[in-house]
FISEKE-773892 format. One record per residue (C-alpha): residue number from 1; x, y, z. Coordinates in nm, 3 decimals. Layout:
<rs>
{n NUM&x X&y Y&z Z}
...
</rs>
This chain:
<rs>
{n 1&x 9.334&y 11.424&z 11.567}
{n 2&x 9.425&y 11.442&z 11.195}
{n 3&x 9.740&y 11.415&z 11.006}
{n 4&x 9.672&y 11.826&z 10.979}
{n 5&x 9.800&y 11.802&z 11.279}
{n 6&x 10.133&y 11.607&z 11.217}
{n 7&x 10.381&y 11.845&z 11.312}
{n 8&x 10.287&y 11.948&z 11.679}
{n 9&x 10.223&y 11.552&z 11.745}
{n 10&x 10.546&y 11.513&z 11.612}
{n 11&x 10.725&y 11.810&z 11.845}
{n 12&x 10.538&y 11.617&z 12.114}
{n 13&x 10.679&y 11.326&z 12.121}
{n 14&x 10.953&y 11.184&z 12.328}
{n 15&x 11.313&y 11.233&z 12.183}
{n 16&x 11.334&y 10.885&z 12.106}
{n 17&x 11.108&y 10.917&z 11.894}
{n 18&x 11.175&y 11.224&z 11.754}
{n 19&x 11.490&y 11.111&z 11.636}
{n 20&x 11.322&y 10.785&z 11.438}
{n 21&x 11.115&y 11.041&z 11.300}
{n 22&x 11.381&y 11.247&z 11.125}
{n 23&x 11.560&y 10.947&z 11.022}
{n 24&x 11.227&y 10.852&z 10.876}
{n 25&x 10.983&y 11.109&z 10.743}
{n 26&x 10.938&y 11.445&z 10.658}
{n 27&x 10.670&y 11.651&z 10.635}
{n 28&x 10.510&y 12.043&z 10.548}
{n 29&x 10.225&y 12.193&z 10.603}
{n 30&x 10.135&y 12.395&z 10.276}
{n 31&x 9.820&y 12.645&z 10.202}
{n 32&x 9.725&y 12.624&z 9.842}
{n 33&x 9.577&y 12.979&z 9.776}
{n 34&x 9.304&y 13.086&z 9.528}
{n 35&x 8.990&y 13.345&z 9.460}
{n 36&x 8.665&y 13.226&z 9.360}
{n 37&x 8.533&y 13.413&z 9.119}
{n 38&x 8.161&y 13.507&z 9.220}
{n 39&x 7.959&y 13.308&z 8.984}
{n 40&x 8.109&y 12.994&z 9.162}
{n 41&x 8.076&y 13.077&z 9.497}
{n 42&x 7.716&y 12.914&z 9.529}
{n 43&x 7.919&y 12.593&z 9.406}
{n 44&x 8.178&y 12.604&z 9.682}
{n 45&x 7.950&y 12.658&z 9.949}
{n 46&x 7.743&y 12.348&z 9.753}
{n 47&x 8.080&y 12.105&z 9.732}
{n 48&x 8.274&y 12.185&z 10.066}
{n 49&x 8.107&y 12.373&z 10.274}
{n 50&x 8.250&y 12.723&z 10.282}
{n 51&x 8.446&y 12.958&z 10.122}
{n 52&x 8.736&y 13.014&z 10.324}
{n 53&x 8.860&y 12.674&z 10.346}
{n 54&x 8.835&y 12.687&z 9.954}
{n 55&x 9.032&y 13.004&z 9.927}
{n 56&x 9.311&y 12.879&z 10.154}
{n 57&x 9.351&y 12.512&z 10.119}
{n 58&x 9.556&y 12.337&z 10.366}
{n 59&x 9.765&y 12.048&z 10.209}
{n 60&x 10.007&y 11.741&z 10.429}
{n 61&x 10.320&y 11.661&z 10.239}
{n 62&x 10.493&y 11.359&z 10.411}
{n 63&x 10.794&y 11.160&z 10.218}
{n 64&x 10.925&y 10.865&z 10.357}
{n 65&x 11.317&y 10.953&z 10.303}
{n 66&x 11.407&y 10.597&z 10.358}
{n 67&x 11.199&y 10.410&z 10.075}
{n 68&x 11.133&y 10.753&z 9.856}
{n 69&x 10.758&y 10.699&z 9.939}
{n 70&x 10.496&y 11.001&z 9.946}
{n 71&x 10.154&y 11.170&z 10.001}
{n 72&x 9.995&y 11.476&z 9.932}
{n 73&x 9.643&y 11.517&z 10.180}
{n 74&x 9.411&y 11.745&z 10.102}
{n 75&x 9.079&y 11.651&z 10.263}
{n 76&x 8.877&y 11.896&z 10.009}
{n 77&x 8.968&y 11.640&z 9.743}
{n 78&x 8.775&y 11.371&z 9.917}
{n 79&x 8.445&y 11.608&z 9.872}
{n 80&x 8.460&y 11.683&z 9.526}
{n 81&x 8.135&y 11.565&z 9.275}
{n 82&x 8.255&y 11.277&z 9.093}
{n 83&x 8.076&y 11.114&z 8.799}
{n 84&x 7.922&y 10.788&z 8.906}
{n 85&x 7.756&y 10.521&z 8.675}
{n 86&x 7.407&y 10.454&z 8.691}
{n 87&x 7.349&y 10.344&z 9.077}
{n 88&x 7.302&y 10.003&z 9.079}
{n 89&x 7.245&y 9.777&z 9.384}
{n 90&x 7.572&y 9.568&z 9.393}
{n 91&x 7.461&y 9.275&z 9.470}
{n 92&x 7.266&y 9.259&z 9.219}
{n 93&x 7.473&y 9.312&z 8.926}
{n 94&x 7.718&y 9.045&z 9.100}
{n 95&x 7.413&y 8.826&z 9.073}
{n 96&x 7.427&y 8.884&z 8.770}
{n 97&x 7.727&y 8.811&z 8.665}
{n 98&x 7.682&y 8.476&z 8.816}
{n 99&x 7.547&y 8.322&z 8.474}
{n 100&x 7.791&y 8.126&z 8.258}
{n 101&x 8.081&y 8.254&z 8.534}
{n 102&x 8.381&y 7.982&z 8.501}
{n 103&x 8.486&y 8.003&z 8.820}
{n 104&x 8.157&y 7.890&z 9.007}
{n 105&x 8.219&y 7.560&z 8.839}
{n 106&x 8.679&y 7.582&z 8.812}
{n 107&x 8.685&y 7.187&z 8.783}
{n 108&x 8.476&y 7.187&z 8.442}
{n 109&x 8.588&y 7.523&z 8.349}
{n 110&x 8.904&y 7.649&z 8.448}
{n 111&x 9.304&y 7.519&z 8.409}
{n 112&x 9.486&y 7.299&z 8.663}
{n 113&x 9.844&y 7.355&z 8.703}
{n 114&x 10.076&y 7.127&z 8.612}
{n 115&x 10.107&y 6.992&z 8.950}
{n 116&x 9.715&y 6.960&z 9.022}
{n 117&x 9.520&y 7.141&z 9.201}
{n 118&x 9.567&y 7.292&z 9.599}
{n 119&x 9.221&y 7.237&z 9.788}
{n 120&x 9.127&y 7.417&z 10.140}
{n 121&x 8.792&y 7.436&z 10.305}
{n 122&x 8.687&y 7.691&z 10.098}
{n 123&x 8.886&y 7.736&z 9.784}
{n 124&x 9.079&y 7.569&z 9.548}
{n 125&x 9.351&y 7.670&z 9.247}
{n 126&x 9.370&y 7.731&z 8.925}
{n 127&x 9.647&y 7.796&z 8.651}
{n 128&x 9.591&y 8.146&z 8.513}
{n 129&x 9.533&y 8.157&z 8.077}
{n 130&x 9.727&y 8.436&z 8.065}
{n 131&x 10.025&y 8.404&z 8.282}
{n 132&x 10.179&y 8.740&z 8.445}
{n 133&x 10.507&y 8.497&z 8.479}
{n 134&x 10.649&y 8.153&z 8.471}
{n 135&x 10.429&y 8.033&z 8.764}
{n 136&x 10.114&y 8.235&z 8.768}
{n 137&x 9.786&y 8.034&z 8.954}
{n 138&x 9.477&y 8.174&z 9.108}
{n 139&x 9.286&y 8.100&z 9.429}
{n 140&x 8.903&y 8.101&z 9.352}
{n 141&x 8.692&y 8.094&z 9.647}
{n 142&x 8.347&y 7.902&z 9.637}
{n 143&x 8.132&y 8.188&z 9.718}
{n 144&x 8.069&y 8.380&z 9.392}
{n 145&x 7.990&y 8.734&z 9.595}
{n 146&x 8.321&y 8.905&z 9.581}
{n 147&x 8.247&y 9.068&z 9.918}
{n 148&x 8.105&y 8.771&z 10.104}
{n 149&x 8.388&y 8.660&z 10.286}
{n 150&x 8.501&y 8.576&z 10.684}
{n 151&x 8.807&y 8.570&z 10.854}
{n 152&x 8.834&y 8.177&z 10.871}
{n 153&x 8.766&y 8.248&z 10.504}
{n 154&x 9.068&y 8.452&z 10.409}
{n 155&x 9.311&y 8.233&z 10.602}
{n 156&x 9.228&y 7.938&z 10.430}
{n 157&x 9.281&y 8.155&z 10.115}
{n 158&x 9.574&y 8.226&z 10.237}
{n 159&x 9.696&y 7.872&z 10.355}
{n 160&x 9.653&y 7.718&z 10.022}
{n 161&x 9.884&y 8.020&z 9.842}
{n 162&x 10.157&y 7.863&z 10.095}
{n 163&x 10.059&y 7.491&z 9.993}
{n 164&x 10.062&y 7.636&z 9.626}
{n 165&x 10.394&y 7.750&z 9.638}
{n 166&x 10.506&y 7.441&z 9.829}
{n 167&x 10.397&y 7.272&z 9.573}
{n 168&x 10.611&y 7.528&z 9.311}
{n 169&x 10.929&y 7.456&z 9.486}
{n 170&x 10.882&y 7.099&z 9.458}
{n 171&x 10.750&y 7.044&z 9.067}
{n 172&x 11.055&y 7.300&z 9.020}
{n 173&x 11.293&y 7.166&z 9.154}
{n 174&x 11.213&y 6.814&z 9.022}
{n 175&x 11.173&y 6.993&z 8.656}
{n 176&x 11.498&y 7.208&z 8.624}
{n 177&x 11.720&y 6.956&z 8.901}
{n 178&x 11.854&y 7.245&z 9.112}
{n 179&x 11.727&y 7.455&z 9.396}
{n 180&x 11.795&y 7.803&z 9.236}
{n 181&x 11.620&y 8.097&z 9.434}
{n 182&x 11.228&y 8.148&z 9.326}
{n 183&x 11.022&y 8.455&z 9.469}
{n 184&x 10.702&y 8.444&z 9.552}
{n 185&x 10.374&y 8.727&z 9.541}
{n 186&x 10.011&y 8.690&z 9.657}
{n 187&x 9.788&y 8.934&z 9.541}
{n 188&x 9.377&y 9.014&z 9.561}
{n 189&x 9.215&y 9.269&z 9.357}
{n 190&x 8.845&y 9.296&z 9.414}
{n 191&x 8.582&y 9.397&z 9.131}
{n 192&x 8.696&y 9.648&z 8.847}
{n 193&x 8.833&y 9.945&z 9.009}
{n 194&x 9.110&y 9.733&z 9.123}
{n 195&x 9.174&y 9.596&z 8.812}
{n 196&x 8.959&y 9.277&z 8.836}
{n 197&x 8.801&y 9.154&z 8.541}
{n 198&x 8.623&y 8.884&z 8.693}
{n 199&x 8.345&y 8.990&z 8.976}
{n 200&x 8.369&y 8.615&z 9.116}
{n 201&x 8.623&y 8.699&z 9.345}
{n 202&x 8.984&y 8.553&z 9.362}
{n 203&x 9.301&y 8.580&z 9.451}
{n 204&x 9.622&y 8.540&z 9.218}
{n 205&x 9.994&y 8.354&z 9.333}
{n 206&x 10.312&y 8.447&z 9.108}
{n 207&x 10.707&y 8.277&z 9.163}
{n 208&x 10.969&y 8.508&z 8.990}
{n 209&x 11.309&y 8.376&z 8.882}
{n 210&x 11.596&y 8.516&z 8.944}
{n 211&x 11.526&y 8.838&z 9.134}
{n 212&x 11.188&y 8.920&z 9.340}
{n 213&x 10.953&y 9.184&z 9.189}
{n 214&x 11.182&y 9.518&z 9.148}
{n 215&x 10.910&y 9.747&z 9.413}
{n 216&x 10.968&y 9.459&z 9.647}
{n 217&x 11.353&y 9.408&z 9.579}
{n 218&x 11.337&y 9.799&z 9.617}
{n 219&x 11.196&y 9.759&z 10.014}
{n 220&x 11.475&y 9.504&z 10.091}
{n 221&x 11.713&y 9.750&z 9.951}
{n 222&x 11.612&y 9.996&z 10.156}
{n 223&x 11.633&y 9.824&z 10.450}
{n 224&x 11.936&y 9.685&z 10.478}
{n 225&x 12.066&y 10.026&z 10.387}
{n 226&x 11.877&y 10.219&z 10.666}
{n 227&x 12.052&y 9.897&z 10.918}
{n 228&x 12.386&y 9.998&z 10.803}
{n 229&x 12.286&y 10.334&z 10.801}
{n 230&x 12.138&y 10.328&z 11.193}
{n 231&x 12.236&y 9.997&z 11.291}
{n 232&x 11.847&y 9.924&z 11.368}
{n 233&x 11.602&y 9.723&z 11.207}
{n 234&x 11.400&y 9.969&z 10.946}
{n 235&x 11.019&y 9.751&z 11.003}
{n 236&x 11.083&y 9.761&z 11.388}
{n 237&x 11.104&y 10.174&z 11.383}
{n 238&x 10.882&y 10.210&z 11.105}
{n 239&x 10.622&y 9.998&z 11.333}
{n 240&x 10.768&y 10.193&z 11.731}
{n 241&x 10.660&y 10.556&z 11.524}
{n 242&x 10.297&y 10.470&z 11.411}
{n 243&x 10.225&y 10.361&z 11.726}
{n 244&x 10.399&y 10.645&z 11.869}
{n 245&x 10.154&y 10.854&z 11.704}
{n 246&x 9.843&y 10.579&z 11.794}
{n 247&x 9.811&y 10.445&z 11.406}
{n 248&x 10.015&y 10.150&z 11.474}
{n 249&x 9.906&y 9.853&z 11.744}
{n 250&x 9.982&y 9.463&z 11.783}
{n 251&x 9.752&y 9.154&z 11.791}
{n 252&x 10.022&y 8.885&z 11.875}
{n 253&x 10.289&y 8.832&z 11.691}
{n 254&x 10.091&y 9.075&z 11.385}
{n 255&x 10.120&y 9.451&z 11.376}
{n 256&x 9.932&y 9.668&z 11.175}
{n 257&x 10.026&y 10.029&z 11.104}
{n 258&x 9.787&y 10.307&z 10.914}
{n 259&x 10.035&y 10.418&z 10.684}
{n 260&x 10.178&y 10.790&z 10.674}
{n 261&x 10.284&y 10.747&z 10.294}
{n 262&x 9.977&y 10.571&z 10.142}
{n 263&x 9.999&y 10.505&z 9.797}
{n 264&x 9.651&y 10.521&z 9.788}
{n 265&x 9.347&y 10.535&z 10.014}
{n 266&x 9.325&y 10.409&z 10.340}
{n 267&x 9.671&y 10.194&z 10.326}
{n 268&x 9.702&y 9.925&z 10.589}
{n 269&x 10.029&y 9.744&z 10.655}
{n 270&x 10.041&y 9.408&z 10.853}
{n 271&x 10.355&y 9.278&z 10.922}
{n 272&x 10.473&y 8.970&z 11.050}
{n 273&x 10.865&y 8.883&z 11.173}
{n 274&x 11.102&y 8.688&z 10.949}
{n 275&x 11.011&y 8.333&z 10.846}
{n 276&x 10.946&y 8.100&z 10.575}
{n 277&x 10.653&y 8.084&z 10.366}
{n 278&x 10.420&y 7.827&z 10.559}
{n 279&x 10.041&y 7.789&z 10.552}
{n 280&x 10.050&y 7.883&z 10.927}
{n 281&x 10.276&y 8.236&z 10.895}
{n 282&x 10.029&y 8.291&z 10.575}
{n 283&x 9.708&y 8.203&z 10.762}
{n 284&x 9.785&y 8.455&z 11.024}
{n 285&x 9.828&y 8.699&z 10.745}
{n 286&x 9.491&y 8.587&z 10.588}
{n 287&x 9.352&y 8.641&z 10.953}
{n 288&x 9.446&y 8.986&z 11.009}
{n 289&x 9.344&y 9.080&z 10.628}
{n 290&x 9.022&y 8.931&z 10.645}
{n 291&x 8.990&y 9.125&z 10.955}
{n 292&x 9.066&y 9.455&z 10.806}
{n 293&x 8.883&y 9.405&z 10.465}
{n 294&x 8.590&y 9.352&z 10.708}
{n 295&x 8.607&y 9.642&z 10.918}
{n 296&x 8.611&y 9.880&z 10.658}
{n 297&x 8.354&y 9.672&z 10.454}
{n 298&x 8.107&y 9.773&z 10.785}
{n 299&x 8.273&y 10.132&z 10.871}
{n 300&x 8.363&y 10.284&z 10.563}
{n 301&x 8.179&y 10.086&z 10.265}
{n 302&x 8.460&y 9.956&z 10.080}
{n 303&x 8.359&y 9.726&z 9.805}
{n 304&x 8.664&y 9.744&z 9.609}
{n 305&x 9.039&y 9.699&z 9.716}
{n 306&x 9.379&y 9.551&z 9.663}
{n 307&x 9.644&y 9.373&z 9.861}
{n 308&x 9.975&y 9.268&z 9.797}
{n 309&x 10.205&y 9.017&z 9.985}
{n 310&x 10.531&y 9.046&z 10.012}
{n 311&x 10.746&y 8.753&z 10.132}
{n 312&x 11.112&y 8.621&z 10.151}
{n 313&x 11.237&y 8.372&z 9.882}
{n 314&x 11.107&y 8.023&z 9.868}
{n 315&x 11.446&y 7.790&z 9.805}
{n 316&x 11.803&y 7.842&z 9.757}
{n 317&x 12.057&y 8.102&z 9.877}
{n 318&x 11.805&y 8.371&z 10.078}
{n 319&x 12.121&y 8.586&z 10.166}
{n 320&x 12.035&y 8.935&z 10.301}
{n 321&x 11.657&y 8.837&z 10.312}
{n 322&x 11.698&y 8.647&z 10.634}
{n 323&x 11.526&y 8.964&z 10.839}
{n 324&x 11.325&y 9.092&z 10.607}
{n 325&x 10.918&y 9.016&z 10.698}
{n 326&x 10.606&y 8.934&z 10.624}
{n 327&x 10.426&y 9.212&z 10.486}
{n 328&x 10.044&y 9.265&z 10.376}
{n 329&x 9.954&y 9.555&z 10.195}
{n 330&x 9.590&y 9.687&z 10.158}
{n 331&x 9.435&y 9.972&z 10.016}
{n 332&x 9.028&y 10.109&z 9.916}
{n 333&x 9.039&y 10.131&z 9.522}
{n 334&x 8.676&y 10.393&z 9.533}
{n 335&x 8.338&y 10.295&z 9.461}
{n 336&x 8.270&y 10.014&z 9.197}
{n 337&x 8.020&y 10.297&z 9.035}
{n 338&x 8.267&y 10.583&z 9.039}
{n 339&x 8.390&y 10.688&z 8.714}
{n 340&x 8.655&y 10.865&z 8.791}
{n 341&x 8.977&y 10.651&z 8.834}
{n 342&x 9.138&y 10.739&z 9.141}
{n 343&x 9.476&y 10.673&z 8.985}
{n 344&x 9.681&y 10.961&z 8.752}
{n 345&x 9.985&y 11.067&z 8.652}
{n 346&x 10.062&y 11.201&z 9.004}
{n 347&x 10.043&y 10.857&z 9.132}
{n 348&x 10.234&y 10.702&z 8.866}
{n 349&x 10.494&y 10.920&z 8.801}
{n 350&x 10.521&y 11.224&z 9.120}
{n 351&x 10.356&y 11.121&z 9.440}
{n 352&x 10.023&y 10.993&z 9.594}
{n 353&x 9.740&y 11.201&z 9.628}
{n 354&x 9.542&y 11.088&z 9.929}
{n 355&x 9.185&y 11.207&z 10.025}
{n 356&x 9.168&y 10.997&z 10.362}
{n 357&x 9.296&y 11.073&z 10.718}
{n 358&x 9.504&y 10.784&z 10.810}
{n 359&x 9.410&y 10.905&z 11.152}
{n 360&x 9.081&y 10.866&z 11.082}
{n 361&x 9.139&y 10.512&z 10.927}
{n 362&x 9.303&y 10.414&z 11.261}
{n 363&x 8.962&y 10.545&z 11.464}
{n 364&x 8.762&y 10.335&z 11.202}
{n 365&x 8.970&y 9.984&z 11.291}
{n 366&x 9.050&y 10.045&z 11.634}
{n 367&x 8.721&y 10.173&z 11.812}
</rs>
């Protein structure tokens, strides 16, 4: 099964279904045409494999019509030769790096918040020197090697973000004497394709005043438009239709869904139902993350990545954010020794363009 083939899954499914689909998504299956000249035939058959599939490309368009999301999949894209750096064993050059690094010694060489410091098992926080907002602190694990993390690992991470922003609300509240609404955002972005310019690996906590982060504010938006559009929770049938197609399945109270419209490769969503921000709602997060990260550490080599957490408001007037959930994003950021970026002006500015068979990502966490 691949998301080739899409539309016949989709004709095949019950009408329930089908109708949560057209409320949903969209799709087309498109053939980009082309003739190879003969002097680079030899390189086709070298690259992909064949001619013909050169010649008449197939190409997935799916849009998301409630949130405006989309991705163009073309598997041939996922073949091409990319220019790598020097190959380098990873380890090693993370080794490296381990010489003069700040954050293998934070108390002596990093910033404490105004507040202190947030200790778990096996992190503790930081301020950040250069502040993304008015409360910007990082979570700097005691294992140097980015990659060398567990599960009970990542949910402690994740704990102390909750005691961090506990601790927010509070030094806020007793600083500026009301309880006006602040946002909060967890983030991770492992080694430099994802934007990391630190290979000791951490994790980064913001609080927003006055409005969440405008792509998050955006999601909210469209929910509570698609409930008084369909008079059904937007998450709930988002979740019911990956499943329906087997890239969607539940561990508890956590789902996870392969997502149709990844914004880049291999985009995992784990969502949890409405709640406050608490170091036991974010440890099962962490849990399910660190579970994920892992798999496709051992079944698809991922050594670089990014997720994003997106959660209610911490204090004050939460308004229409009372059913709005817990949701971890994830996505594979390429090879650390890849050259090429794997983000353009199609991703910025048009839509995503997505080498990797969410199908296939489902195979590679579920079996």
């Amino acid at each position: 099964m691949s998301i080739f083939n899409l539309p016949s899954l989709v004709d095949n499914m019950p009408a329930c279904k089908q109708t949560l689909w057209k409320r949903i998504y969209q799709c087309s299956a498109l053939y980009g045409r082309l003739e190879l000249v003969p002097e680079i035939r030899s390189l086709a058959q070298k690259m992909f494999g064949g001619e013909s599939e050169v010649e008449k490309q197939r190409i997935m368009r799916v849009t998301n019509l409630v949130t405006g999301e989309g991705s163009l999949f073309n598997h041939l894209r996922g073949m091409r030769s990319l220019s790598h750096r020097q190959e380098q064993d990873l380890d090693s050059v993370v080794e490296e790096h381990r010489q003069g690094c700040p954050f293998c010694s934070p108390e002596e060489h990093t910033p404490l918040d105004p507040f202190g410091r947030v200790r778990g098992k096996y992190c503790l926080t930081a301020a950040n020197l250069a502040k993304y907002d008015e409360y910007h602190g990082l979570i700097i694990p005691r294992e140097h090697h980015p990659l060398l993390f567990s599960r009970d690992m990542v949910e402690d991470y994740f704990k102390v973000a909750a005691r961090w922003f506990q601790e927010v609300q509070v030094y806020d509240a007793q600083r500026n004497h009301d309880y006006s609404p602040l946002y909060p955002f967890l983030m991770w972005n492992c080694l430099w394709p994802a934007g990391s310019s630190v290979v000791h690996g951490h994790l980064q906590m913001t609080v927003a005043r006055g409005g969440h982060y405008p792509k998050v504010e955006q999601l909210r938006r469209c929910s509570l438009q698609y409930v008084q559009n369909y008079g059904s929770d937007y998450f709930g049938d988002l979740f019911a239709l990956h499943q329906a197609l087997g890239l969607g399945w539940e561990t508890g109270e956590t789902r996870l869904l392969v997502s149709l419209t990844p914004i880049k490769e291999k985009e995992v969503f784990i969502i949890l139902p409405p709640g406050p921000v608490t170091p036991h709602r974010l440890g099962l997060a962490g849990r399910a993350v660190g579970g994920v990260l892992n798999r496709l550490k051992s079944k698809a080599g991922l050594n670089s990545f990014n997720v994003a957490v997106y959660l209610s408001p911490l204090s004050g007037e939460t308004g229409n954010w009372d059913n709005f959930p817990l949701i971890a994003r994830l996505v594979d950021r390429g090879s650390v020794f890849n050259r090429t970026a794997d983000f353009g002006a199609m991703e910025l500015f048009a839509a995503s363009v997505i080498s990797s068979d969410p199908f296939a990502v489902a195979r590679l966490l579920t079996r």
